[in-house]
mmCIF file of the C-alpha atoms, coordinates in Angstrom:
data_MODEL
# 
_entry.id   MODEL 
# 
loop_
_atom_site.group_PDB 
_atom_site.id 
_atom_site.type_symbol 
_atom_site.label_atom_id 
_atom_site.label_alt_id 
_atom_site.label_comp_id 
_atom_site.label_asym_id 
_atom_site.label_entity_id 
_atom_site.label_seq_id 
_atom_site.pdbx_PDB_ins_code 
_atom_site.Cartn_x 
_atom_site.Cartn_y 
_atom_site.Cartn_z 
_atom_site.occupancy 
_atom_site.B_iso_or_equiv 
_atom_site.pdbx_formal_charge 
_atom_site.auth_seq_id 
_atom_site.auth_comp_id 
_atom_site.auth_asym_id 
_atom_site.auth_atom_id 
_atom_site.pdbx_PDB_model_num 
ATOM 1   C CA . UNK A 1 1   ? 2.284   32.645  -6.581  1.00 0.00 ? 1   UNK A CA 1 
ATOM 2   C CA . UNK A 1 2   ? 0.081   32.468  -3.318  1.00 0.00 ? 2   UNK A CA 1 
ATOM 3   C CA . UNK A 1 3   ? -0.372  28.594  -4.329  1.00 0.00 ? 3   UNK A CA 1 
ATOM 4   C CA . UNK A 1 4   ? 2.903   27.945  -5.048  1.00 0.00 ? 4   UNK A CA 1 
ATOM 5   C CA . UNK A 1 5   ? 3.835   29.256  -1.637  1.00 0.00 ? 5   UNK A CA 1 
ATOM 6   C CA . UNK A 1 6   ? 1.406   27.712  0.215   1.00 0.00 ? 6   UNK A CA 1 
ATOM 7   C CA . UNK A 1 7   ? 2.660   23.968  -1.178  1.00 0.00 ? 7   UNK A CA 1 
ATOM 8   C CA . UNK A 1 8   ? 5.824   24.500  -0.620  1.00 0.00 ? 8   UNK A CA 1 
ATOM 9   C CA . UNK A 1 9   ? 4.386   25.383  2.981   1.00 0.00 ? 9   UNK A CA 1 
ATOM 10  C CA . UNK A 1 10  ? 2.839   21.968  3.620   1.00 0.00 ? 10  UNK A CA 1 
ATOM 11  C CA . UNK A 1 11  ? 5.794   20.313  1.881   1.00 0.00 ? 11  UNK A CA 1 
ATOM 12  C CA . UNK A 1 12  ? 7.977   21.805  4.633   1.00 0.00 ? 12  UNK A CA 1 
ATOM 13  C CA . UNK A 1 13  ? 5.220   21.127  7.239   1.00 0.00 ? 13  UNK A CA 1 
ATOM 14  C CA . UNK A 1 14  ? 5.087   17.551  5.908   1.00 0.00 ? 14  UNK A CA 1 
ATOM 15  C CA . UNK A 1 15  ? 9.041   16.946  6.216   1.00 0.00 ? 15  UNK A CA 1 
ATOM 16  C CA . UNK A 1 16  ? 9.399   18.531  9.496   1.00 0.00 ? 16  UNK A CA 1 
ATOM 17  C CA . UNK A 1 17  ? 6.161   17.378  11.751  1.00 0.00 ? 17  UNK A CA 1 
ATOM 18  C CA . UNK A 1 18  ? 4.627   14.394  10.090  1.00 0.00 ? 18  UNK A CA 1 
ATOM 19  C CA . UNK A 1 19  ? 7.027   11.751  11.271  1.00 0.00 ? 19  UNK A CA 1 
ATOM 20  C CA . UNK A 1 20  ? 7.657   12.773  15.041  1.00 0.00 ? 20  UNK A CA 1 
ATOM 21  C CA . UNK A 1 21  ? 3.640   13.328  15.049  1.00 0.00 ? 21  UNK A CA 1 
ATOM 22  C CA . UNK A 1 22  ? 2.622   9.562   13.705  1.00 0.00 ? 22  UNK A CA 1 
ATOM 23  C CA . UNK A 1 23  ? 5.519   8.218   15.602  1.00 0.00 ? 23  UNK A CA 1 
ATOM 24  C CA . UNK A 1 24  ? 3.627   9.923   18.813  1.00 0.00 ? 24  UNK A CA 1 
ATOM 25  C CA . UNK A 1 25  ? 0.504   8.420   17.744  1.00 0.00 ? 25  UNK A CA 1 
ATOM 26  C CA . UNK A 1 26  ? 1.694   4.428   16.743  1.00 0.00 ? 26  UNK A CA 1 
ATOM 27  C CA . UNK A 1 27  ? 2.882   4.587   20.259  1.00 0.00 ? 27  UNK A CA 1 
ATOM 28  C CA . UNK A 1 28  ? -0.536  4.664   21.743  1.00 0.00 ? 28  UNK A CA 1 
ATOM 29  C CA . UNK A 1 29  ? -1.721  1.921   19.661  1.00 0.00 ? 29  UNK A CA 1 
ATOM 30  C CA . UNK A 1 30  ? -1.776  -1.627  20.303  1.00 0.00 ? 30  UNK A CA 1 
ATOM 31  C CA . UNK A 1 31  ? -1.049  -3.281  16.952  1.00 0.00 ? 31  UNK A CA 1 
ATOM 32  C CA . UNK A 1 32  ? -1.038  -7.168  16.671  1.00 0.00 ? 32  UNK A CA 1 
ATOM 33  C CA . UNK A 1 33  ? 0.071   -8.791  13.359  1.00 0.00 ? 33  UNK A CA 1 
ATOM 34  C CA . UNK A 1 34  ? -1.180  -12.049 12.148  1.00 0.00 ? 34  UNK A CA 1 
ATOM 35  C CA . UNK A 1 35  ? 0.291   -14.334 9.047   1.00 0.00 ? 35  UNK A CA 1 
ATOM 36  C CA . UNK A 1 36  ? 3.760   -12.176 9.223   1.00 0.00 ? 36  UNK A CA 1 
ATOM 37  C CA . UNK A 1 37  ? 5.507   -15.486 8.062   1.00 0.00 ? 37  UNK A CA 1 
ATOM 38  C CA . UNK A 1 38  ? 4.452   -15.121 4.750   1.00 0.00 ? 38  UNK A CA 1 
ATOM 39  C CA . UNK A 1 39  ? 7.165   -12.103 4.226   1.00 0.00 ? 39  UNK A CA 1 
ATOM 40  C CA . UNK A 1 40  ? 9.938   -14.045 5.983   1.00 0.00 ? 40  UNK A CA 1 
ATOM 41  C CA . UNK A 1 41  ? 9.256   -17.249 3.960   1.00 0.00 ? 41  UNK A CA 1 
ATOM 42  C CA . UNK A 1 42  ? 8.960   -14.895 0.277   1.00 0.00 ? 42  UNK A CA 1 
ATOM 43  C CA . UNK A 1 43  ? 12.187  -13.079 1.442   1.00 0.00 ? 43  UNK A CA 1 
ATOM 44  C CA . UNK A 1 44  ? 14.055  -16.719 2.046   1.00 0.00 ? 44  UNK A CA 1 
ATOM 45  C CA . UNK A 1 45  ? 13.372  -17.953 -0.967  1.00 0.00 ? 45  UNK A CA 1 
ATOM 46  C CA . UNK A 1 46  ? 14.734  -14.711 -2.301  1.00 0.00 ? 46  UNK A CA 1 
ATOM 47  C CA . UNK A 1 47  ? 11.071  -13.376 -3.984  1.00 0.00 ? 47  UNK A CA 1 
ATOM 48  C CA . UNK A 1 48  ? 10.897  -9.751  -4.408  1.00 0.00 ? 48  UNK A CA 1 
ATOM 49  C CA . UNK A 1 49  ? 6.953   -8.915  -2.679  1.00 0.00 ? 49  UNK A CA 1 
ATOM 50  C CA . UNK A 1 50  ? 4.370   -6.941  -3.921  1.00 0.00 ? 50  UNK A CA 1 
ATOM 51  C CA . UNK A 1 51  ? 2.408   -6.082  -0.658  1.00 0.00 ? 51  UNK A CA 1 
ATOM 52  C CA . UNK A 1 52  ? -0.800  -4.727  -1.526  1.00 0.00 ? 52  UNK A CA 1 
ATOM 53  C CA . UNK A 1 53  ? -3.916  -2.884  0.155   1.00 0.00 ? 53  UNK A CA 1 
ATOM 54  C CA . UNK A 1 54  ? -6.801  -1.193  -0.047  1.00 0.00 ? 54  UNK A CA 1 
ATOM 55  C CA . UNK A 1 55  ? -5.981  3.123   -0.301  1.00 0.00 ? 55  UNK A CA 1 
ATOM 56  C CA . UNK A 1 56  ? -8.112  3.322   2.764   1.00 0.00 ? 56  UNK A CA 1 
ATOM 57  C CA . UNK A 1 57  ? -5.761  1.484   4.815   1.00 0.00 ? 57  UNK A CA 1 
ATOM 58  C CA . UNK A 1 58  ? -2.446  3.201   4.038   1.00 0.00 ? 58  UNK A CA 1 
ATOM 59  C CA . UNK A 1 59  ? -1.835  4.149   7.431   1.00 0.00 ? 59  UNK A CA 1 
ATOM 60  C CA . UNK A 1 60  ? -1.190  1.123   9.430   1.00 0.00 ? 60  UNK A CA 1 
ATOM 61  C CA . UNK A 1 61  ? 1.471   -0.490  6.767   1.00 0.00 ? 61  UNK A CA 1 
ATOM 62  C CA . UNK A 1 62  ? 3.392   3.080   6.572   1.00 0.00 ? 62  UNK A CA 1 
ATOM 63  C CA . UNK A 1 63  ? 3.852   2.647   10.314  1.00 0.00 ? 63  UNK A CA 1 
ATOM 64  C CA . UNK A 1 64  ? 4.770   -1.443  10.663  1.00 0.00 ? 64  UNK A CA 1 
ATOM 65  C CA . UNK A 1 65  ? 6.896   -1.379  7.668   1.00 0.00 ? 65  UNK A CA 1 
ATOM 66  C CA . UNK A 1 66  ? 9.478   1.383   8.303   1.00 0.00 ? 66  UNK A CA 1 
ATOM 67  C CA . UNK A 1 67  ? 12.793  1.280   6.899   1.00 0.00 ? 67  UNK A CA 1 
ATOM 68  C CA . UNK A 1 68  ? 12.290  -1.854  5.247   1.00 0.00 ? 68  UNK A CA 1 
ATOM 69  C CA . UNK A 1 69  ? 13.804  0.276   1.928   1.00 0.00 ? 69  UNK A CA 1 
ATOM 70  C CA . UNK A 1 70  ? 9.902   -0.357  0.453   1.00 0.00 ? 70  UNK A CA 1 
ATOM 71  C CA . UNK A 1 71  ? 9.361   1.134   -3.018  1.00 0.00 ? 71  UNK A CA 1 
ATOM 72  C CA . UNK A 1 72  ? 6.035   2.816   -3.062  1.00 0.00 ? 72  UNK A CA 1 
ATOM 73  C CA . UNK A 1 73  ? 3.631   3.894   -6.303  1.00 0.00 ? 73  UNK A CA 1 
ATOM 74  C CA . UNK A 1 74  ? 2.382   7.033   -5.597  1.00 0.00 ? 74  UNK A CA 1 
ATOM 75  C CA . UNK A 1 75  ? 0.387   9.669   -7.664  1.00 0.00 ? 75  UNK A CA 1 
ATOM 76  C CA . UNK A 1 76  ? 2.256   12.942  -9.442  1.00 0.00 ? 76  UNK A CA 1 
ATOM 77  C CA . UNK A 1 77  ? -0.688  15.544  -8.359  1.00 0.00 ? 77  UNK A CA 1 
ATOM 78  C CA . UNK A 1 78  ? -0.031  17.675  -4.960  1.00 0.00 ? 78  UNK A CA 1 
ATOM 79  C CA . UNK A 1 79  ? -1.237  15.271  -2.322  1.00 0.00 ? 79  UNK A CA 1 
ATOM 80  C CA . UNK A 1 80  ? 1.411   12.294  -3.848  1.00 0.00 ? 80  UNK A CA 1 
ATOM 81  C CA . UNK A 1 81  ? 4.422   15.166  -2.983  1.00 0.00 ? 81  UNK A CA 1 
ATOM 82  C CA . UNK A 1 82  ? 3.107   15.384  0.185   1.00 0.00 ? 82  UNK A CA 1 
ATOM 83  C CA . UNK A 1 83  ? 2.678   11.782  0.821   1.00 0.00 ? 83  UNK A CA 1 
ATOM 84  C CA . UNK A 1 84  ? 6.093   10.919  -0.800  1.00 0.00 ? 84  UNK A CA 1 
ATOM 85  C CA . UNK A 1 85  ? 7.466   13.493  1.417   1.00 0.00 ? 85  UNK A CA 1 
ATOM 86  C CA . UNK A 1 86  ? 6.386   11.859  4.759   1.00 0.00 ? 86  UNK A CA 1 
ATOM 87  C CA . UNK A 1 87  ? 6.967   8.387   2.986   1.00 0.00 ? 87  UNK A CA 1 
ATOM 88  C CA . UNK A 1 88  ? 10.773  9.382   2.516   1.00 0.00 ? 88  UNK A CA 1 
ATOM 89  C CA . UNK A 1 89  ? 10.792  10.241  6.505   1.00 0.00 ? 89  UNK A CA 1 
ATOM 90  C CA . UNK A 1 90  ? 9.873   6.715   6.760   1.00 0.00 ? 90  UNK A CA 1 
ATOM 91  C CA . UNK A 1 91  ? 13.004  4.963   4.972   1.00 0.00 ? 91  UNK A CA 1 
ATOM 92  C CA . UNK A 1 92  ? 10.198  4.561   1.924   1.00 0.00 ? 92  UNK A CA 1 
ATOM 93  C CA . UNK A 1 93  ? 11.480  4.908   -1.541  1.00 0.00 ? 93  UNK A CA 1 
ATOM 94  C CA . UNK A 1 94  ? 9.091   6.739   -3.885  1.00 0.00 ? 94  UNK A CA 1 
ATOM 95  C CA . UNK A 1 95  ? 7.737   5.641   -7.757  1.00 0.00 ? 95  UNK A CA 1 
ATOM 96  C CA . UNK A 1 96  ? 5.773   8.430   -9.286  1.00 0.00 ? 96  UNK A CA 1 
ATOM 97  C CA . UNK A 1 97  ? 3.207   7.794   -11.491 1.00 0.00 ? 97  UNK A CA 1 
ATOM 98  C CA . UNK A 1 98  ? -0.493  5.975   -12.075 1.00 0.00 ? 98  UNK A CA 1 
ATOM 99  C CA . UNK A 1 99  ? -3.172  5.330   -13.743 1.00 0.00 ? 99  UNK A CA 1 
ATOM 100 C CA . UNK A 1 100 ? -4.494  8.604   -14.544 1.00 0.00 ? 100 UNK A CA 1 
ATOM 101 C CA . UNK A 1 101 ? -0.678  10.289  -15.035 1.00 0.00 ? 101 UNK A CA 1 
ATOM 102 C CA . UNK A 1 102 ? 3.012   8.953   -15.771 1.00 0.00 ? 102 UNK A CA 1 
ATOM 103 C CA . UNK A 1 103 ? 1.633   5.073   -15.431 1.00 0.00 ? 103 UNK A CA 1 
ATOM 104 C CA . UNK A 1 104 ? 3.422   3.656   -17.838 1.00 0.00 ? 104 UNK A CA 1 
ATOM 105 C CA . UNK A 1 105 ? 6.765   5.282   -17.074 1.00 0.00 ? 105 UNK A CA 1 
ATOM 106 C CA . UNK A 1 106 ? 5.949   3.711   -13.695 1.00 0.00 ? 106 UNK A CA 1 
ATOM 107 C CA . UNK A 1 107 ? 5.536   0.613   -14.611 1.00 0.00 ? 107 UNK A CA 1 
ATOM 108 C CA . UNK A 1 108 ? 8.430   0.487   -17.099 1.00 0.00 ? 108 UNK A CA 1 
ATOM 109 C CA . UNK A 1 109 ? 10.580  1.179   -13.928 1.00 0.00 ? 109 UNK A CA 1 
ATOM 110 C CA . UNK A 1 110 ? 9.384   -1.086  -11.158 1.00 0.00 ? 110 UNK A CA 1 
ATOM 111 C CA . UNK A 1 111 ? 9.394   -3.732  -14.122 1.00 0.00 ? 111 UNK A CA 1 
ATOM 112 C CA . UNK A 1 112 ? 13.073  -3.400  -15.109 1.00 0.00 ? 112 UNK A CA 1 
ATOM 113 C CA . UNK A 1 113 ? 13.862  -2.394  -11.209 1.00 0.00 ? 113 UNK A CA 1 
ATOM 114 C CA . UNK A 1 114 ? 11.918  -5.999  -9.999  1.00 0.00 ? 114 UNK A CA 1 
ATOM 115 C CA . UNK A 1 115 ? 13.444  -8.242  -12.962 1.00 0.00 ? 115 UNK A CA 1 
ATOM 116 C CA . UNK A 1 116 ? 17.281  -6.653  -12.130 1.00 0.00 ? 116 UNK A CA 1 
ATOM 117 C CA . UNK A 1 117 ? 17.504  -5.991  -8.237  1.00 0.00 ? 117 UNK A CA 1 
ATOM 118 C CA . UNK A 1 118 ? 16.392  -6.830  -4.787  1.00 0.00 ? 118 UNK A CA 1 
ATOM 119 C CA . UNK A 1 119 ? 13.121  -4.530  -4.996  1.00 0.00 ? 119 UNK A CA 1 
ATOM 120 C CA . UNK A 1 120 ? 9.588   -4.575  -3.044  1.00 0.00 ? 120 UNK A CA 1 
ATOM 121 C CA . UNK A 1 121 ? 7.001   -1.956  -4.021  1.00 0.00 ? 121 UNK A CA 1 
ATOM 122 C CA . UNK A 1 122 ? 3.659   -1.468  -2.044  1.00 0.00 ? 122 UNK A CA 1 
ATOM 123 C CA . UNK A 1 123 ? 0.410   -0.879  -3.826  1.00 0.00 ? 123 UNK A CA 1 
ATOM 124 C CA . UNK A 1 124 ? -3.264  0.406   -3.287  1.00 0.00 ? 124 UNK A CA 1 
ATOM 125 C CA . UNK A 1 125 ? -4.594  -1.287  -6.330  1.00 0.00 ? 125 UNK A CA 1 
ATOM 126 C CA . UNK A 1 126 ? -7.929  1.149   -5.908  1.00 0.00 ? 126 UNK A CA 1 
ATOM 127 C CA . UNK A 1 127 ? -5.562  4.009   -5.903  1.00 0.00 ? 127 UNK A CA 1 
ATOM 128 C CA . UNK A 1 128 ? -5.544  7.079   -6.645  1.00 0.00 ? 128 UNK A CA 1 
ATOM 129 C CA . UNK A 1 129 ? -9.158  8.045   -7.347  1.00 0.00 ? 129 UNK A CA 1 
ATOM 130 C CA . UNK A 1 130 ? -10.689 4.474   -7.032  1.00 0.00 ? 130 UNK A CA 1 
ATOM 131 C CA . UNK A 1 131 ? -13.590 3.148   -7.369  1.00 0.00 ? 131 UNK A CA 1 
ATOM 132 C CA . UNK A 1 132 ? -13.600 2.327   -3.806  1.00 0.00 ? 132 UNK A CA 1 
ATOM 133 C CA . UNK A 1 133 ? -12.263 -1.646  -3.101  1.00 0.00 ? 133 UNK A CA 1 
ATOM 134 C CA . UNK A 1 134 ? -11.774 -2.407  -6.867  1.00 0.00 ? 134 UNK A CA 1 
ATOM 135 C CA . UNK A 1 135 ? -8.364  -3.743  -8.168  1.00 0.00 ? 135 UNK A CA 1 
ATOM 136 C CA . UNK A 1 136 ? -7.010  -2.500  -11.428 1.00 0.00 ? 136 UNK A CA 1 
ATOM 137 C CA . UNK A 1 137 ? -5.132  -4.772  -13.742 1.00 0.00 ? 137 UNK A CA 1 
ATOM 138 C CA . UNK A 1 138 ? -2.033  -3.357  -14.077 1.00 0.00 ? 138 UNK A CA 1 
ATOM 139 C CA . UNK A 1 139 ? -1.037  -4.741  -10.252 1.00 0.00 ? 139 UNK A CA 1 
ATOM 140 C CA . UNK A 1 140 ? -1.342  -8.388  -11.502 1.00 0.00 ? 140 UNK A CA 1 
ATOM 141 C CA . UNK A 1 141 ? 0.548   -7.633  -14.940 1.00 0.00 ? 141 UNK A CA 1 
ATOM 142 C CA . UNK A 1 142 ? 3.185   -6.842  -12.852 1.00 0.00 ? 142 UNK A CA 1 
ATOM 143 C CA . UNK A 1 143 ? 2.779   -9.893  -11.057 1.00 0.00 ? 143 UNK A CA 1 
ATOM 144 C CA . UNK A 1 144 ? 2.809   -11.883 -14.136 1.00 0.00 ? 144 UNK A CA 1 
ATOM 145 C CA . UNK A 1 145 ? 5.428   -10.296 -15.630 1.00 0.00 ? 145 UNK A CA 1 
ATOM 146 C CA . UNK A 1 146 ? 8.453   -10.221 -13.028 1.00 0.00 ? 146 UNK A CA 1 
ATOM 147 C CA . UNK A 1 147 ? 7.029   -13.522 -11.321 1.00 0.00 ? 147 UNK A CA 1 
ATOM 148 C CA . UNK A 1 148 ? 6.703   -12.072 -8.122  1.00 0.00 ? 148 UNK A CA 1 
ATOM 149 C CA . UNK A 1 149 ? 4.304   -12.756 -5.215  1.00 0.00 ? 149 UNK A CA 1 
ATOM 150 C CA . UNK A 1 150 ? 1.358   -10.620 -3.966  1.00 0.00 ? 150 UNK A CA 1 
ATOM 151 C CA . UNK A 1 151 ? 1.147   -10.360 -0.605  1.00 0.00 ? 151 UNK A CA 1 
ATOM 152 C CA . UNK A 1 152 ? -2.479  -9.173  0.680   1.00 0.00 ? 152 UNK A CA 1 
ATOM 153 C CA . UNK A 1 153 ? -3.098  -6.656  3.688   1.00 0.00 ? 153 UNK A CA 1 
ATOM 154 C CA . UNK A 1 154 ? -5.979  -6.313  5.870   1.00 0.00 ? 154 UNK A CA 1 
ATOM 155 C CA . UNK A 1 155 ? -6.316  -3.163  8.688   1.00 0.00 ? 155 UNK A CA 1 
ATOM 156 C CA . UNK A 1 156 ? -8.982  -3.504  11.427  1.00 0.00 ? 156 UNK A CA 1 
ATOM 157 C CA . UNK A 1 157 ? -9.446  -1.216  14.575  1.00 0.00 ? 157 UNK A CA 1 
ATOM 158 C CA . UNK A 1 158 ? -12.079 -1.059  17.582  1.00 0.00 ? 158 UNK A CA 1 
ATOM 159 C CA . UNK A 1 159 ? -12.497 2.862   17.355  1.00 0.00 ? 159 UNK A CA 1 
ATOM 160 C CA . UNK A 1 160 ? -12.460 4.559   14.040  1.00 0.00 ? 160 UNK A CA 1 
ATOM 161 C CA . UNK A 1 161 ? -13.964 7.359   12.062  1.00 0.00 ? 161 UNK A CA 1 
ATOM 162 C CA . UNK A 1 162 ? -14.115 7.750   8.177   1.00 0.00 ? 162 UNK A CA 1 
ATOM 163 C CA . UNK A 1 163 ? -13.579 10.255  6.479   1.00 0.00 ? 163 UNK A CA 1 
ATOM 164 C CA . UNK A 1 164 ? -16.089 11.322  3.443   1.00 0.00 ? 164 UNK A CA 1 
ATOM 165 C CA . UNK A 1 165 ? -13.333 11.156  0.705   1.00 0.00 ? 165 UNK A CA 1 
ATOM 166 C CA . UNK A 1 166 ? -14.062 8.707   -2.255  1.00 0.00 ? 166 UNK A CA 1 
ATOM 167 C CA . UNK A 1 167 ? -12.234 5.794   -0.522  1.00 0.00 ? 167 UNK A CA 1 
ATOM 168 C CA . UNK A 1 168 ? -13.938 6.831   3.020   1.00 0.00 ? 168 UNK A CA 1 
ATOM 169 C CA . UNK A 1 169 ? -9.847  6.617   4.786   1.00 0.00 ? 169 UNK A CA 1 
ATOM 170 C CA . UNK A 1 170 ? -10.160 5.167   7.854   1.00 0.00 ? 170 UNK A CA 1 
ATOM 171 C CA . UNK A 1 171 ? -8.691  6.751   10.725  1.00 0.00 ? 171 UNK A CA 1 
ATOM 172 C CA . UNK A 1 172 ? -7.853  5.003   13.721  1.00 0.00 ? 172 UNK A CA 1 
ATOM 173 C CA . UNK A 1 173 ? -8.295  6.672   17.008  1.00 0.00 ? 173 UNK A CA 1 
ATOM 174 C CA . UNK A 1 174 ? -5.395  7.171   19.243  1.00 0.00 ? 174 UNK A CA 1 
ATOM 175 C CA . UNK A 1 175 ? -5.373  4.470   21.943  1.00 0.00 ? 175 UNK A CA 1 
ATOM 176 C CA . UNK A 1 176 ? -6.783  1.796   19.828  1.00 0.00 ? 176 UNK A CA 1 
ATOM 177 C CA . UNK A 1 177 ? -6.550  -2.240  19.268  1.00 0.00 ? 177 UNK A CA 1 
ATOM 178 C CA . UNK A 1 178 ? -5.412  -2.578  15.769  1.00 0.00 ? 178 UNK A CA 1 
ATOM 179 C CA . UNK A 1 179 ? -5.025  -5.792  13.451  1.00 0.00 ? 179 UNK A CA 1 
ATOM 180 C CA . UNK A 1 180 ? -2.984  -5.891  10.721  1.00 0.00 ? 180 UNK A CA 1 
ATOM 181 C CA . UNK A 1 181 ? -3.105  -9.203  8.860   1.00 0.00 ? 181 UNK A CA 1 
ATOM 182 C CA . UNK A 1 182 ? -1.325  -10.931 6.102   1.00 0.00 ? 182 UNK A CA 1 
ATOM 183 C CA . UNK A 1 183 ? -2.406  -13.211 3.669   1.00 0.00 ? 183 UNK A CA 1 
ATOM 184 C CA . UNK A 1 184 ? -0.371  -16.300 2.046   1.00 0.00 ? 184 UNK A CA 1 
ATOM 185 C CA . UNK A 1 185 ? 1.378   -15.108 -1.138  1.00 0.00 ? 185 UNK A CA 1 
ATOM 186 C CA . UNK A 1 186 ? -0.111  -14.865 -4.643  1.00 0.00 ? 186 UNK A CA 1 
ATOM 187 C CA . UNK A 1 187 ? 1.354   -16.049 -7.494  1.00 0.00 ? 187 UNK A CA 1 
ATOM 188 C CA . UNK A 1 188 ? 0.220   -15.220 -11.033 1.00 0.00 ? 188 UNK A CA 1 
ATOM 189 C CA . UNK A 1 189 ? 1.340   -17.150 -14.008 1.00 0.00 ? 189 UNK A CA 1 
ATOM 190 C CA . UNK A 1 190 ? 3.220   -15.839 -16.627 1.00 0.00 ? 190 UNK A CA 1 
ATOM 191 C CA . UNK A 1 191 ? 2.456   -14.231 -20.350 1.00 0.00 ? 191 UNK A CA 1 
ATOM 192 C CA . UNK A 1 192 ? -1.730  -14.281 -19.163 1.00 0.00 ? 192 UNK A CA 1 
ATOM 193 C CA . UNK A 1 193 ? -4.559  -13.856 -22.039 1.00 0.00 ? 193 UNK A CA 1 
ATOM 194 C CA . UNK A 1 194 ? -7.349  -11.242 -21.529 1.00 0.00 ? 194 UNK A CA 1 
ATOM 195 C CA . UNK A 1 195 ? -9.366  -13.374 -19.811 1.00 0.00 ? 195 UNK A CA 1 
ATOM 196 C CA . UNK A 1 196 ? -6.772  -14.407 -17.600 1.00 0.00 ? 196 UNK A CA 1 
ATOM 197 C CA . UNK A 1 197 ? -6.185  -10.732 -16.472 1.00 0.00 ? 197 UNK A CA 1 
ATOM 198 C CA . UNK A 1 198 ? -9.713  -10.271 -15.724 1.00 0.00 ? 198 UNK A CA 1 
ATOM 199 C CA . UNK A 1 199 ? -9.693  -13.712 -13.634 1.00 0.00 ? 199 UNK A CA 1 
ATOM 200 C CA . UNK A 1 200 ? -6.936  -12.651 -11.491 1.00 0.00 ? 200 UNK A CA 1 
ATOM 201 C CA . UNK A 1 201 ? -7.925  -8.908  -11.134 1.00 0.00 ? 201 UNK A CA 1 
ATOM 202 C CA . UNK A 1 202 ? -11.198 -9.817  -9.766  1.00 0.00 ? 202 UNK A CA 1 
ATOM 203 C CA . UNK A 1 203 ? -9.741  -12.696 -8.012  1.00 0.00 ? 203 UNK A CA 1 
ATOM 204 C CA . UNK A 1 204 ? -7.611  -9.818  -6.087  1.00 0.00 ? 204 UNK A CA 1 
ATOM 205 C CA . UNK A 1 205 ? -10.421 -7.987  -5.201  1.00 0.00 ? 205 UNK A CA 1 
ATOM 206 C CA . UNK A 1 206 ? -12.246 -10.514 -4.036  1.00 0.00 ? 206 UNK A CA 1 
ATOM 207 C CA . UNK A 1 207 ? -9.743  -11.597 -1.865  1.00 0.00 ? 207 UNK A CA 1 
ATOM 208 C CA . UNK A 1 208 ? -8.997  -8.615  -0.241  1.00 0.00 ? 208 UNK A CA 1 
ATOM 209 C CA . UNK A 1 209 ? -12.224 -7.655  0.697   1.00 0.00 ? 209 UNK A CA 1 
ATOM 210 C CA . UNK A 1 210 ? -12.667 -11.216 2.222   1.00 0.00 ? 210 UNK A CA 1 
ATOM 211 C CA . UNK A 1 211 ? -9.197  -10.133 3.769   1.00 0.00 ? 211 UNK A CA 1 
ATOM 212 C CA . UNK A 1 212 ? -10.997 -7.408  5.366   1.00 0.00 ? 212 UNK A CA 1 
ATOM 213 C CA . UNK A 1 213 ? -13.593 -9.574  6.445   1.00 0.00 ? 213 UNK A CA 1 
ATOM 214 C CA . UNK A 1 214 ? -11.200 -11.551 8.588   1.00 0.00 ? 214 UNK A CA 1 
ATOM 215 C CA . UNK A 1 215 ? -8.990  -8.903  9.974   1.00 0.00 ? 215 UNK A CA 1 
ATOM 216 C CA . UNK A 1 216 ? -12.351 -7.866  12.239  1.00 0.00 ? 216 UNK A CA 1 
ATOM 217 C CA . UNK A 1 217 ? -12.979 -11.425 12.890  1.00 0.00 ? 217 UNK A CA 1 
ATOM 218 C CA . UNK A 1 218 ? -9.553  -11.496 14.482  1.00 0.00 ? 218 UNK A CA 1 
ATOM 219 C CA . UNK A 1 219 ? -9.993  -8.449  16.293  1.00 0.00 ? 219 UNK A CA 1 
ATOM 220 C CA . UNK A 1 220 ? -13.494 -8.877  17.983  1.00 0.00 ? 220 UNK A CA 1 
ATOM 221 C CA . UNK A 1 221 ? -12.417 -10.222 21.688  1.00 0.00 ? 221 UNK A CA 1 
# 
């Protein structure tokens, strides 16, 4: 009973504070975007993104993004309510489910939502309990199977700390320069092999950490 309570505490917590909070806190940051074309040129041609970044990085996107009407995957234990909570403050649309519980219901719904409707869904393809910076395939069967683009994401900051959680979160201090950078969409063909499905999954991850790589670059003076 005491744990029930106390969830449905930092549910109501999470609803109530969370938004006005990180809305208090983006305004002290300095955030330049770099590449943003990519999502105006995908959303011309009428292409229905999958943005995609490490789980590290989470913050940045929640706060550029808002009310965009973004579907998000996120996980069915305690700390997805919570995060689907403060993502529905947002304008964010929730999808519950991954790799370790409801996946495939998950996927069978952004699948039949992506191939019928105007739908974008964000991912952390490491997510949620990693390894740390390593794609899983399921991402780019997605990809293959509704024909829609991947767009990369990259977060870099000039004062951070990290957490020691397994996918070290980075949080940026308040009155930071920030970079958040796109990359040029990826395409995946359709009906891939095995081998094709490993190719592109480490082709992702590769990618993104190189990505990563750049958004510094960009940020150093």
């Amino acid at each position: 009973m005491k744990k029930i309570l106390r969830e449905k505490l930092i549910i109501f917590l999470a609803h109530i504070i969370a938004k006005p909070l990180l809305l208090a806190y983006r305004d002290t940051l300095s955030i330049k975007l770099y590449n943003r074309k990519y999502i105006k040129e995908c959303r011309e041609r009428g292409e229905k993104i999958i943005y995609t970044f490490w789980h590290e990085n989470m913050i940045i996107p929640l706060l550029v993004h808002e009310k965009q009407g973004i579907h998000v995957l996120v996980s069915r234990h305690f700390d997805g309510d919570v995060i689907a909570t403060i993502l529905k403050t947002f304008g964010y649309l929730s999808i519950r489910g991954s790799s370790t519980r409801g996946g495939r219901k998950a996927y069978q719904d952004m699948k039949s939502k992506m191939n019928s409707d105007w739908f974008e869904i964000a991912f952390t393809p490491d997510g949620p309990i990693g390894p740390r910076r390593q794609a899983k395939a399921g991402l780019i069967r997605l990809a293959s199977e509704t024909g829609s683009p991947i767009i990369q994401l990259a977060v870099a900051a000039n004062r951070t700390l990290r957490l020691n959680s397994w996918d070290r979160l980075l949080l940026i201090l308040p009155f930071s320069r920030c970079i958040l950078i796109y990359k040029e969409p990826l395409y995946i063909p359709a009906k891939l092999t095995a081998n094709e499905l490993h190719y592109f999954t480490k082709k992702l991850t590769e990618e993104t950490n190189q990505l990563e790589e750049e958004a510094t670059k960009w940020l150093s003076p």
